[in-house]
N, C-alpha and C positions, 0 to 999 in steps of 0.2 A: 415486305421489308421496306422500313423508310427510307427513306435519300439520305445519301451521305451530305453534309453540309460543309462547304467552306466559305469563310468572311460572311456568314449568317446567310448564305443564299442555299438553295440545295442545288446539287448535281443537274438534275432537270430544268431547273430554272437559269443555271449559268452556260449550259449548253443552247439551250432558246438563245441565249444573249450574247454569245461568241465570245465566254468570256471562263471557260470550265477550266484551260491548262493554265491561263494566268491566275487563279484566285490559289487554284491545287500547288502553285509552285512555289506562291507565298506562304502558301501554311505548310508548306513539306519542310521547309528552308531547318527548323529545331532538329527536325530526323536527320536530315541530309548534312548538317554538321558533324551528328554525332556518328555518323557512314562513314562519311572523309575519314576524322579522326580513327576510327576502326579501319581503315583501309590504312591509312600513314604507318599506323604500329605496325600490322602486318608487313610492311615491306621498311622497314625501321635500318634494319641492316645493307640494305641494299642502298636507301638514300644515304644514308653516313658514310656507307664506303664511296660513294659518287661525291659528295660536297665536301668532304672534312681535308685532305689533300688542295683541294683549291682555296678552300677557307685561311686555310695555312699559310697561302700567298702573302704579306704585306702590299704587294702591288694591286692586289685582285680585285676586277673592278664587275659592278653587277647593275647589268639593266634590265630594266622591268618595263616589257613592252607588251603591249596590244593594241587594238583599235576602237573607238568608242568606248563602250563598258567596260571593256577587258585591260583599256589603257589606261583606267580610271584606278584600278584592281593598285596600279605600280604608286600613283599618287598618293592612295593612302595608307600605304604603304614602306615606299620609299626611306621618309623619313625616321620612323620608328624603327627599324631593321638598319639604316648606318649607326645609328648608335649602339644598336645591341653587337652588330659585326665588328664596328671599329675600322669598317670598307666603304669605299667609297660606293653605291648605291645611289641608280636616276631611273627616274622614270623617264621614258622614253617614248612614245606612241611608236606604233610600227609605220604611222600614215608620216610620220616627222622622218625617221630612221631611211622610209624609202625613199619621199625624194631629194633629201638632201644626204647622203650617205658619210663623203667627206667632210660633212661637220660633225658627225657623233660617234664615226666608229673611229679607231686609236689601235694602228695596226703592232704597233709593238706592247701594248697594254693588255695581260693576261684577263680573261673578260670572261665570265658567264650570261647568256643572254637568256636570260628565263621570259618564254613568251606564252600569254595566256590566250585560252580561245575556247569560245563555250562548240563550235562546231571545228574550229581549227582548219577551214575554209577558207579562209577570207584572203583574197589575192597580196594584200600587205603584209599577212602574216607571214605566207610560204617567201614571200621576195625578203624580207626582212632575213630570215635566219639562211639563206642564200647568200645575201649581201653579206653579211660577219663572217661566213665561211671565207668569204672573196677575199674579205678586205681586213680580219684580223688573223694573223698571225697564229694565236693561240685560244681559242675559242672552243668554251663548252657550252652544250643546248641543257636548260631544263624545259621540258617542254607541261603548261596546266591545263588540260585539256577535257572537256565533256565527251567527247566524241573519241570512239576506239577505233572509226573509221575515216576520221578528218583524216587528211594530206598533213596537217602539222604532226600527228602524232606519229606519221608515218618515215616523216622525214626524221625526225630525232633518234630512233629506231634502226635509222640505216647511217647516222654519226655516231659521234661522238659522245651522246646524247644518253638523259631520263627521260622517261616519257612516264607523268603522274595520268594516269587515267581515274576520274572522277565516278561516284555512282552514275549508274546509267540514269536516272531521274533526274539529276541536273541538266542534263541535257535539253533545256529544257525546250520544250514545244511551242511557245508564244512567241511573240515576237516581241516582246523588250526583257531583257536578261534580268533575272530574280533570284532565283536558287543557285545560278550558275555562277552568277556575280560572286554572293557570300561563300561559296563552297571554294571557289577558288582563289579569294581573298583566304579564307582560313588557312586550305595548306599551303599557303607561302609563308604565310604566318607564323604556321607549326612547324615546317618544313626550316627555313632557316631560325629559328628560336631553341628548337630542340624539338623534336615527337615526343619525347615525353614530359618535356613539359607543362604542354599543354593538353597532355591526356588527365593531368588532375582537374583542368579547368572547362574542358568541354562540356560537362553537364550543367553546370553554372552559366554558362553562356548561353544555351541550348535553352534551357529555363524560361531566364530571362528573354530570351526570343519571343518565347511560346506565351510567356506575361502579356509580352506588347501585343500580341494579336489579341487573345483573347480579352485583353482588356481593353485597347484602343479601339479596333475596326469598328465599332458604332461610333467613335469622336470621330475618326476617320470621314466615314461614311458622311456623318452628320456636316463636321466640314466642307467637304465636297458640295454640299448640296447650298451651303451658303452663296455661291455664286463668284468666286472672285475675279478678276480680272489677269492679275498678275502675282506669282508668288515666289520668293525669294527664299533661298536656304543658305545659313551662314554656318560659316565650324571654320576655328582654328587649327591650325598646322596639319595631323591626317585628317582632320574631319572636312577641312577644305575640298579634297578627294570626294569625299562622302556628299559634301552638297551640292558638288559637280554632279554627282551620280544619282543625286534624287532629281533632280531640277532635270537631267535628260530622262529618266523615267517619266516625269509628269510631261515632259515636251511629246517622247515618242506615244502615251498613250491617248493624249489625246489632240495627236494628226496635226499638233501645232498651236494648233486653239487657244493655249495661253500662254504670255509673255513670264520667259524663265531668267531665273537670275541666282548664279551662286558668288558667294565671295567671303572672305573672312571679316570677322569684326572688325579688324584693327582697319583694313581696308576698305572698308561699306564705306567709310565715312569721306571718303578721297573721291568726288565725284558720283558712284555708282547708285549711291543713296536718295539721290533724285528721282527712283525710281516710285518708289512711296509717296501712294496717294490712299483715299479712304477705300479704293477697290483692290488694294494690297496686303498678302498673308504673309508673315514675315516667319521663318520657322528656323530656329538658333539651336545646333547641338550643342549640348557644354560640355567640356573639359573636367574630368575629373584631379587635374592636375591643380592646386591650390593659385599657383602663379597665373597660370593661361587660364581658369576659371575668371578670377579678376578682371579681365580683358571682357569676357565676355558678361557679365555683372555690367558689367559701364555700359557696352552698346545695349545693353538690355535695358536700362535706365536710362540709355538716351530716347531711345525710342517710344520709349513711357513718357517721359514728357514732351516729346513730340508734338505723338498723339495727332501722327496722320496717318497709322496705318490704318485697316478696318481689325485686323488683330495679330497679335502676336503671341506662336506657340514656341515653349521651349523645353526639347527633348533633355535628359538630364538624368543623372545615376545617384546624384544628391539632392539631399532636401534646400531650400532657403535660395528658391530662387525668388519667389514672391509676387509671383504671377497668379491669376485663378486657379483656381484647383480646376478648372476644366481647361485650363491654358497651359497646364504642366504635364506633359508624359512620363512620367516617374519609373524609370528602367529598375524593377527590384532583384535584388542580390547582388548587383557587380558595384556597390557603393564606394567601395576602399578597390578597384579594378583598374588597371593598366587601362588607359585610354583605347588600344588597340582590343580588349577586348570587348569595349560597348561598339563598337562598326557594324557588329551586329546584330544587335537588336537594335540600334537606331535607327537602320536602312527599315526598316519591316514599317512604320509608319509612312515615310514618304511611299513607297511604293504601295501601300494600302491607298493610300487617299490619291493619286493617280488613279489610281484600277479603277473608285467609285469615280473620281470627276470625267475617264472616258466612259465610262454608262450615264452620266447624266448627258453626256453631247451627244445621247445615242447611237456613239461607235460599239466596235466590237474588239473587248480588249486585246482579244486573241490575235487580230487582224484587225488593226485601229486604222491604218493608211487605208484608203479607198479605192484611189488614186492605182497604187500597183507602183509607184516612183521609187517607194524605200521600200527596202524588203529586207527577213529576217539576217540573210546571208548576206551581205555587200553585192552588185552585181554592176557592171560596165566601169570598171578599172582598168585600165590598159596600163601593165608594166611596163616602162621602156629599158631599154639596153644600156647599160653603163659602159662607155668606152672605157 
């Protein structure tokens, strides 16, 4: 029987490499969509009777908190979900929420604190929904969790609380968050937009995921092996989020090794753009949105005539960007698509070309740190006591 393959390696070959649960977690990501979603409608009744009452509130306020990866999930996020609620909606880190407590929680402010966590571990996490118990008033837990045995999902279970448990496969095994990231970006997504929703549009999504792997992961790869020094990813308004979250993807895969940088167009150009020299990848999501496309058309063309990067790739759902056609990632099917719903197949490249540039530095993607300093879980946090 041959090897199964993923991102054109086989099994045997990615196991030699330390790199079999990160490539498998990138290409599971189309299935593990369309799971979530299967899993949302099943329990459809059960999230509506828990959200639709608080949603009701006019004062209802919703924070979206994790740590690292999970805290990124609320950023890109955030903004697309106040408009659709018509609530006020923050992203919040749980590392921001612990140590400064009385500046973001609002004891008389009706609050749901939806906290994500691919293990639901992480000592920030558990102090965080501790602290809102403490300190607001009126507080419900959604709790998005991989793990059916984390501490977070345990806690939510014994409040006030939802506890979404994720397929068991997100959970994932590697050590920089992949499947986990998108599957719990999705049901928040689903989860306050409506489940069904977005039960017409998950295969569409799902798709278009499964396009960018199997049509990128050789640009990818091929990237990767260019050499760069420094690589920057931009996105407007959620996709800010997003280039937060690739730009720590390619930091944790490859143990540091090269200088990351995310920011949005409108703001590249306000100092941070200095970073641009000829050993520089510059990689721009676009906006499906006609206005915030515009914005990002400009810095795209200023960069062209720059003309100090060493290159510039731009991910995108429409045509007429005008870049090489080896320079354009072209998302098909989600052309006419809510911005929110290309976050996912846009993420699947940056963490493609992470995964190959830690096999070029001969780490192990699975376990890229060497070191033993950073590990999958958080570890030497000491919570302290709130008087």
């Amino acid at each position: 029987m041959p090897d199964v393959t993923y991102l054109g390696l086989t099994e045997s070959a990615l196991s030699q490499l330390g790199g079999l649960w990160t490539a498998r977690e990138i290409t599971q990501q189309p299935a593990m969509l369309r799971e979530t979603q299967a899993l949302l409608m099943a329990r459809r009744s059960e999230i509506e009777t828990f959200l639709q009452p608080l949603l009701a509130l006019p004062t209802l306020r919703v924070i979206l908190t994790g740590a690292g990866t999970s805290a990124f999930i609320g950023q890109c996020l955030a903004p697309v979900l106040a408009a659709r609620l018509g609530r006020r909606v923050e992203a919040i880190p749980t590392t921001d929420l612990v140590c400064a407590p009385q500046l973001y929680f609002e004891a008389d402010t009706p609050t749901v604190l939806v906290s994500f966590g691919r293990s639901g571990n992480s000592p920030e996490s558990l102090a965080a929904v501790e602290l809102a118990d403490r300190l607001v008033k009126d507080v419900r837990h959604l709790v998005v969790t991989c793990n059916a045995d984390g501490a977070l999902a345990g806690y939510a279970q014994r409040s006030r609380g939802l506890t979404l448990q994720l397929p068991e496969a997100t959970h994932d095994r590697s050590f920089a968050m992949t499947s986990s990231f998108s599957c719990m970006t999705y049901a928040a997504l689903a989860v306050f937009s409506g489940v069904t929703v977005l039960d017409g549009r998950v295969d569409a999504i799902a798709r278009a995921t499964e396009r960018m792997i199997g049509d990128y992961a050789g640009v990818m790869q091929a990237a990767a092996a260019e050499g760069y020094e420094r690589v920057v990813y931009l996105g407007s308004h959620i996709f800010q989020g997003l280039a937060r979250e690739a730009g720590l993807k390619l930091l944790e895969l490859t143990n540091g090794a090269l200088v990351t940088m995310f920011d949005s167009p409108l703001g590249f150009r306000h100092g941070p753009k200095t970073i641009v020299n000829g050993r520089t990848l510059v990689v721009v999501f676009f906006s499906n949105n006609a206005y915030t496309r515009s914005y990002d058309l400009d810095l795209l063309g200023e960069l062209r005539r720059d003309d100090d990067a060493a290159r510039v790739i731009a991910i995108t759902a429409q045509d007429g960007v005008g870049l090489a056609r080896s320079d354009e990632l072209s998302v098909q099917g989600l052309e006419t698509a809510d911005d929110a719903e290309l976050l996912f197949p846009y993420i699947v490249a940056p963490q493609i070309f992470a995964f190959f540039q830690s096999l070029r530095l001969g780490l192990a993607p699975d376990k890229p740190n060497t070191s033993g300093t950073v590990n999958r879980v958080v570890q030497g946090v000491r919570i302290h006591e709130l008087s």
